[in-house]
N, C-alpha and C positions, 0 to 999 in steps of 0.2 A: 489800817490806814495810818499812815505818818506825815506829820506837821513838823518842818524842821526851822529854827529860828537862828539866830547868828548865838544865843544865849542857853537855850533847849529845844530839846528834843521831846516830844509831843506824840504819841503811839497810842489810837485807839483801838482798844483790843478789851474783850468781855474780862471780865473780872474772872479770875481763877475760882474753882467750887471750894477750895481749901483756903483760900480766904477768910481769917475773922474779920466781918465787920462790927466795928463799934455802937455797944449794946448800951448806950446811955440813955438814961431816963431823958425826956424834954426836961427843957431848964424851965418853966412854968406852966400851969395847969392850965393857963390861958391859950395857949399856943394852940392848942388842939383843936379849940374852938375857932378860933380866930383864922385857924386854915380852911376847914371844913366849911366857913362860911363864905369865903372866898370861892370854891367851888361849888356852892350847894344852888347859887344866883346864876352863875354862869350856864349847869344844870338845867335850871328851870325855864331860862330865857332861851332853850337851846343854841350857848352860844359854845357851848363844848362837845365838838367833833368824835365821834366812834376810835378815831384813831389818836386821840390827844390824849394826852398823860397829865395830871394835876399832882405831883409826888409830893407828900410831908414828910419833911425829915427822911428823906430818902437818901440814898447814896448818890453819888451822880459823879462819874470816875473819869480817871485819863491815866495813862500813864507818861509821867515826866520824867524826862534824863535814866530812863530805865527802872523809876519807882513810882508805885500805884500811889494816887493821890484820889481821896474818897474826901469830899463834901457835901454835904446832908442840910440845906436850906430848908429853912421852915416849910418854904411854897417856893411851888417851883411851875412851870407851865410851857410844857412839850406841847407843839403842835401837831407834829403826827410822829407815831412811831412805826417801824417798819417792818418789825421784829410779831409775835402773838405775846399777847400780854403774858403768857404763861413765864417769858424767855426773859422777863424783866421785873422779878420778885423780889430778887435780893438785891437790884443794882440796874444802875442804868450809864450806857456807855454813846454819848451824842457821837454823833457822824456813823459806828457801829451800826447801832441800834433804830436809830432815827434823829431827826430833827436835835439841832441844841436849843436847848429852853429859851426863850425870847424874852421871859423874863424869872426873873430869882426874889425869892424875899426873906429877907432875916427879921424878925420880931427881936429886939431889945430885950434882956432880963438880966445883965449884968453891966458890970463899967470895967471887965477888962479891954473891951476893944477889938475883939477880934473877928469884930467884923466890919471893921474899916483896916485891916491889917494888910499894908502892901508887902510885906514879905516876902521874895519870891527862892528864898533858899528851900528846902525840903524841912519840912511840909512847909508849901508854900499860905499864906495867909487866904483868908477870904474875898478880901477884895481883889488881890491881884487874880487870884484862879477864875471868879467870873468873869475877869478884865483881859486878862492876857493868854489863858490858856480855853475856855470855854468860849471867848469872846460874847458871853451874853449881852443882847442888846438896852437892856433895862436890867437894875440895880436896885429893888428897893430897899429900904433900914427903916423899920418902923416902933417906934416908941411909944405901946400901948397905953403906958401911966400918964402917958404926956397929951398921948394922941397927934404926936411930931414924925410926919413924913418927909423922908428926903430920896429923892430917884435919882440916879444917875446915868446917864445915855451914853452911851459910845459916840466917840464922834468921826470923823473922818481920816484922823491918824490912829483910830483901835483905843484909845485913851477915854474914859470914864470922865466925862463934864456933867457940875451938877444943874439937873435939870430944871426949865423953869414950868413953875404952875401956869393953869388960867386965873381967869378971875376967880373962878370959884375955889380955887385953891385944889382944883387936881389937874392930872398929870393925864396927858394925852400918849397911850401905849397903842404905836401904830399897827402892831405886827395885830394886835388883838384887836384895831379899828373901837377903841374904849379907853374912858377915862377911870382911873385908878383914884381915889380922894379917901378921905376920912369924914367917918359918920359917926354921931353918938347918940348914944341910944342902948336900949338893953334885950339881948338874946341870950336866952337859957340860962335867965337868973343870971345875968353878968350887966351891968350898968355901968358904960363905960365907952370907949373909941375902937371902933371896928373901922376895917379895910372893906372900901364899898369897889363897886362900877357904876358907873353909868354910862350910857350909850352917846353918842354923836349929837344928838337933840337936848340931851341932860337929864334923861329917864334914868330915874333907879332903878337898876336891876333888883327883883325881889325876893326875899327868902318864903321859905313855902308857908311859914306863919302868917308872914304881910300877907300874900296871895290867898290865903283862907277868911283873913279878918277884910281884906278889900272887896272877898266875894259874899263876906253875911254883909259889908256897909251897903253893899248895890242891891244887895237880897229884900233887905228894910228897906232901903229906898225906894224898892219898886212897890214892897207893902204898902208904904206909907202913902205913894203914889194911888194903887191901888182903893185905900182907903176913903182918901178926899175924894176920889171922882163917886165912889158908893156916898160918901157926905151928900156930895153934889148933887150926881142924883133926886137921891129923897129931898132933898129943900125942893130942887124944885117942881116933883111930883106933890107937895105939900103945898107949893104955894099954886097948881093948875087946880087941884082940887079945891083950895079955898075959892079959886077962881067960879068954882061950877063945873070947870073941863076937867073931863076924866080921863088921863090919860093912857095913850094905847103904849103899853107895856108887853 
């Protein structure tokens, strides 16, 4: 498939098997987490479809002006793919393959910049490839140390405007009918600003640890429940008896 522009030329075509893709370590230890978490709520709330893709650090291709351009976003979120997951191991090729991801996310862990880099000479930067060749419709850049979110939306000329929050200070992602925000708090020994959801109402979507600890809170609660009405009870078989009435038990 080919996308042709007055600037480049744009050809989706699967990635060659002789291909090296780029074998870099993440840039922090955090990352990994911080993705995985991101899908793990999604998951549990089944709000991720059999045919959806969540890629970390994956490849996510095109070819421009006749040369392959491979970016690798922390998180990424394909709505369906079209392809058998087997056919999309080493790389993923939108329009090809399936759906273009609706939204992209880069986690911050350095200050060179390049991931607001509009560059669009070969290799082109990160922003503009989400922006002008991938046309993703969300942007996000997220500053874990800070806990500073910034989204950016395509708008009506294909141009990346920065998005506004709600009150609650998240970011309303329509394609996923869900709000994207920042929470703090601590998962797997990590104390600090995580990438949450929540739903249309303002429900947190929840990780499989909350949903264990919210089902022993309800567990006790019922004990407890349980408990006072056995109190109950005997006070008042105690005070029918003081009475002289015996009662029928």
């Amino acid at each position: 498939m080919r996308v042709t522009s007055p600037d480049y030329q744009v050809v989706w075509e699967k990635l060659p098997d002789d291909f090296r893709l780029p074998d870099d370590p993440v840039d922090n230890i955090n990352q990994p987490s911080l993705a995985a978490a991101l899908t793990e709520s999604l998951q549990l709330a089944r709000r991720l479809p059999d045919r959806a893709l969540t890629p970390t650090n994956y490849g996510i291709c095109a070819t421009v002006n006749g040369k392959i351009v491979v970016k690798a976003p922390d998180w990424a979120y394909i709505p369906t793919i079209t392809v058998l997951r087997s056919d999309v191991v080493r790389s993923y090729t939108p329009r090809l393959q399936g759906e273009i991801p609706v939204l992209v996310l880069e986690f911050l862990s350095d200050t060179d910049g390049s991931e607001y880099s509009i560059k669009g000479t070969y290799p082109p930067g990160k922003f503009f490839y989400y922006e002008q060749i991938l046309q993703v419709p969300s942007y996000g850049i997220f500053e874990p140390e800070a806990g500073t979110l910034e989204v950016y939306a395509l708008d009506e000329a294909k141009r990346y405007c920065l998005a506004s929050a709600n009150e609650q200070n998240r970011f309303w992602i329509p394609e996923m009918q869900l709000f994207l925000g920042v929470w703090q708090g601590t998962r797997e020994n990590r104390q600090g600003y995580w990438l949450r959801w929540w739903d249309e109402q303002g429900t947190l979507l929840l990780w499989g640890t909350e949903q264990v600890e919210q089902e022993s809170q309800r567990t006790e609660q019922e004990r407890q429940r349980a408990e006072q009405e056995r109190q109950r009870a005997e006070r008042l078989t105690a005070q029918l008896r003081a009475a002289g009435i015996e009662p029928d038990l």
